[in-house]
C-alpha positions in Angstrom: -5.2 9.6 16.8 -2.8 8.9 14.3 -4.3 5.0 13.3 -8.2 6.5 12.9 -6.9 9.4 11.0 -5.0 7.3 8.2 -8.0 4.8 7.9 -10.5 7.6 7.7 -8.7 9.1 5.4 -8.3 5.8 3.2 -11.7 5.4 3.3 -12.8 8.2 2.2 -11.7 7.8 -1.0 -14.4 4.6 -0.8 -17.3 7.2 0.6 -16.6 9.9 -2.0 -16.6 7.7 -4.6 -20.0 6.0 -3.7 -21.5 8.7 -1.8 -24.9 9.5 -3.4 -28.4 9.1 -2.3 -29.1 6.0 -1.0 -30.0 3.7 1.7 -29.1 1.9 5.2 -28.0 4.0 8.3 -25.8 6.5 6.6 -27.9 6.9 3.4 -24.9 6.1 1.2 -25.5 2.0 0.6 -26.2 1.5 -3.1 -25.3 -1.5 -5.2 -22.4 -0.6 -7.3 -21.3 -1.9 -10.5 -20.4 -6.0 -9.8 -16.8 -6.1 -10.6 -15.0 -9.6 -9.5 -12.0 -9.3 -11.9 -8.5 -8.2 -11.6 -7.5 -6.7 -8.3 -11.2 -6.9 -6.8 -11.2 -10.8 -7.9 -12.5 -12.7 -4.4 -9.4 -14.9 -4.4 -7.2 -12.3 -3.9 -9.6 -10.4 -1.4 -9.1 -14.2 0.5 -5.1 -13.8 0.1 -5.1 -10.5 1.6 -7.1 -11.7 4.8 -5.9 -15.5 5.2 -2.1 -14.1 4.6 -3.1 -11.6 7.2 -4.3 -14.2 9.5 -0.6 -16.2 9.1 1.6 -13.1 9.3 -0.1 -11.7 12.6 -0.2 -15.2 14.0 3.2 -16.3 12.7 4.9 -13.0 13.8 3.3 -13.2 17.4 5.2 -16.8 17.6 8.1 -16.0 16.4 8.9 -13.2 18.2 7.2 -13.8 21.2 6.4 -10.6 24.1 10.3 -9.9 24.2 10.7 -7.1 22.5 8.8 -4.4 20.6 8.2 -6.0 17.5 6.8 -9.1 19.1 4.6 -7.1 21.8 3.3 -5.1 18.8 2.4 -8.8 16.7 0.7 -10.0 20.2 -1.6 -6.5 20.4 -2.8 -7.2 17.0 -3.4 -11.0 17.6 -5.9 -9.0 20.5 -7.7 -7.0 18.1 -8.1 -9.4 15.5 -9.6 -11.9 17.9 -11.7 -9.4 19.8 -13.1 -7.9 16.5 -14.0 -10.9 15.5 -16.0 -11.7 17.9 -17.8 -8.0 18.0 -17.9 -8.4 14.3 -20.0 -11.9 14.5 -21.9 -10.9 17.2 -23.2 -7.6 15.1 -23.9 -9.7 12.5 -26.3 -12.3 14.2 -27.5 -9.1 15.6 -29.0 -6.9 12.6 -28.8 -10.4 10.2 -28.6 -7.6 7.0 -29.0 -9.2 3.8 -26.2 -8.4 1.5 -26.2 -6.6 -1.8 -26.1 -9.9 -3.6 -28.8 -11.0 -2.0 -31.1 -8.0 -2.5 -31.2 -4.9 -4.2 -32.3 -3.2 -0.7 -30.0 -1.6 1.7 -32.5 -1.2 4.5 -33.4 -4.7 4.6 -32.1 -5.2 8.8 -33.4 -8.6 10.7 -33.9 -10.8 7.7 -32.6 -14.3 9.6 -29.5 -15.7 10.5 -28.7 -16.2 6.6 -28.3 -12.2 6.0 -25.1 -11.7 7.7 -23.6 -8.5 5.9 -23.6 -5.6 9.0 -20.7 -5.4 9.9 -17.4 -6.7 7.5 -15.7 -8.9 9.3 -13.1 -8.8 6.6 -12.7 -4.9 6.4 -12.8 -5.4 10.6 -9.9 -7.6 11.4 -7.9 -5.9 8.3 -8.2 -2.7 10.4 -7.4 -4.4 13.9 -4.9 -5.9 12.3 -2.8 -3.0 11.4 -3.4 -0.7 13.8 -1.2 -1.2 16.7 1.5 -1.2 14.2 0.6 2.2 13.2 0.0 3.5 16.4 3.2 2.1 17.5 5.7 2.3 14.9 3.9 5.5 12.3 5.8 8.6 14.3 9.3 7.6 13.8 8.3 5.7 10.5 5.9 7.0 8.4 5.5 4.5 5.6 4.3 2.5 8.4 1.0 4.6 8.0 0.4 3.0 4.0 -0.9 -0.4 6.1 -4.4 1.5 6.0 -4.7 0.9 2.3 -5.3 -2.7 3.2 -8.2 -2.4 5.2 -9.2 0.5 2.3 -8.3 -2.2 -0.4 -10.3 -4.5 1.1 -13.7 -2.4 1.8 -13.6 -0.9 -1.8 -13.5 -4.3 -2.9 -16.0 -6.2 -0.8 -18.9 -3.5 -2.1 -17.5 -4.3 -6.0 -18.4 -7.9 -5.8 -21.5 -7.2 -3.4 -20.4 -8.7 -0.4 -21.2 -5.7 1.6 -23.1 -2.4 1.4 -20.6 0.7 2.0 -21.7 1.5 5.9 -21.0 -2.5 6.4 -17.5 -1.8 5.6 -17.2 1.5 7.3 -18.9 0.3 10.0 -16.3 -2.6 10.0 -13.0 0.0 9.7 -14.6 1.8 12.8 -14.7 -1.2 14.9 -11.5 -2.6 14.1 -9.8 0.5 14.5 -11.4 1.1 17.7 -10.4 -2.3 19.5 -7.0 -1.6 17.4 -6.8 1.6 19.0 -7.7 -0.4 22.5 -5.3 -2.9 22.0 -2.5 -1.0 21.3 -2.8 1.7 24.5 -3.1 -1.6 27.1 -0.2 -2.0 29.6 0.1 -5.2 28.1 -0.9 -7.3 25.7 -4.4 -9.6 27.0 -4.2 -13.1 25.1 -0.7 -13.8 25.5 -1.3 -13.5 29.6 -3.9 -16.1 29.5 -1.5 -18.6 27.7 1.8 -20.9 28.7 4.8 -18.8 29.3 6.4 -20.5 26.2 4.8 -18.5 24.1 5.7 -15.1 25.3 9.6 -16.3 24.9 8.7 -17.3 21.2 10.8 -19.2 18.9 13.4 -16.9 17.5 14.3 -16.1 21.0 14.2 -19.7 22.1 16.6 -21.0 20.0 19.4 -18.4 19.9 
């Protein structure tokens, strides 16, 4: 499918990079080098996924379900919300302790403080984008350079040791999947369980 193949193929400049023996579930996880400077900084790790957050949400009120663009906004607002969810409920789950928190990769079940399997983060970025890959990447192919975000974002969540390298791959996968999901419904889920004002959305309203 179009969406996994350009995230897989982002991330695998991640995997080749880091890919040596190691730990965790794939026997890649390693601390890297800690790097919280220039493009890796956490701040702008937090811009990426907070502007995310806006432009998804924003775009699915604005545009409403009227047209393609604004039925394309409302199937991410599904995956982000559903990833999320899967995402937290992995964490609580395995409670892995992160790499700044140990020096361990296989450290699994360490209470509800360890909190690193999955990445949210490199999660939602991926369910974020993908309906608009699967969507709009045939007839537009620059469409398909969205996957460096979620590929930004998991190369720079193991530089400042938020996550060990199968957390964010781990993350990718789901988000991707429940992208995938989201963006091959008849229609999208959330919007149907809300008023009918919202599925007009505002540009549309006003014209």
């Amino acid at each position: 499918m179009p969406a996994l193949r350009s995230w897989l193929c982002a991330a695998a400049i991640l995997v080749s990079g880091a890919a040596h023996a190691g730990g965790g579930p794939l026997g890649i996880d390693h601390r890297v080098h800690y790097d919280n400077s220039g493009i890796w900084k956490r701040s702008n790790q937090n811009a990426l996924m907070y502007g995310m957050i806006g432009a998804i949400a924003g775009g699915a009120l604005v545009f409403g379900d009227n047209d393609q663009l604004g039925d394309t906004f409302w199937r991410s607002v599904d995956a982000m919300m559903i990833t999320g969810v899967g995402a937290e409920a992995m964490k609580y789950t395995f409670q892995r302790e992160r790499p700044s928190q140990t020096d361990n990769p296989d450290r699994f079940f360490s209470g509800s403080h360890a909190q690193s399997f999955p990445s949210g983060e490199v999660a939602a970025i991926s369910a974020a984008v993908t309906p608009f890959i699967v969507t709009y990447g045939r007839d537009h192919p620059a469409v398909y350079a969205l996957a460096l975000l979620p590929a930004y974002d998991a190369v720079a969540r193991v530089k400042t040791r938020g996550h060990w390298q199968s957390d964010v791959l781990v993350g990718a996968a789901l988000g991707t999947g429940i992208g995938l999901w989201a963006a091959h419904r008849d229609s999208p889920l959330i919007i149907s369980w809300l008023p009918g004002g919202f599925k007009v959305g505002f540009i549309h309203r006003f014209k």
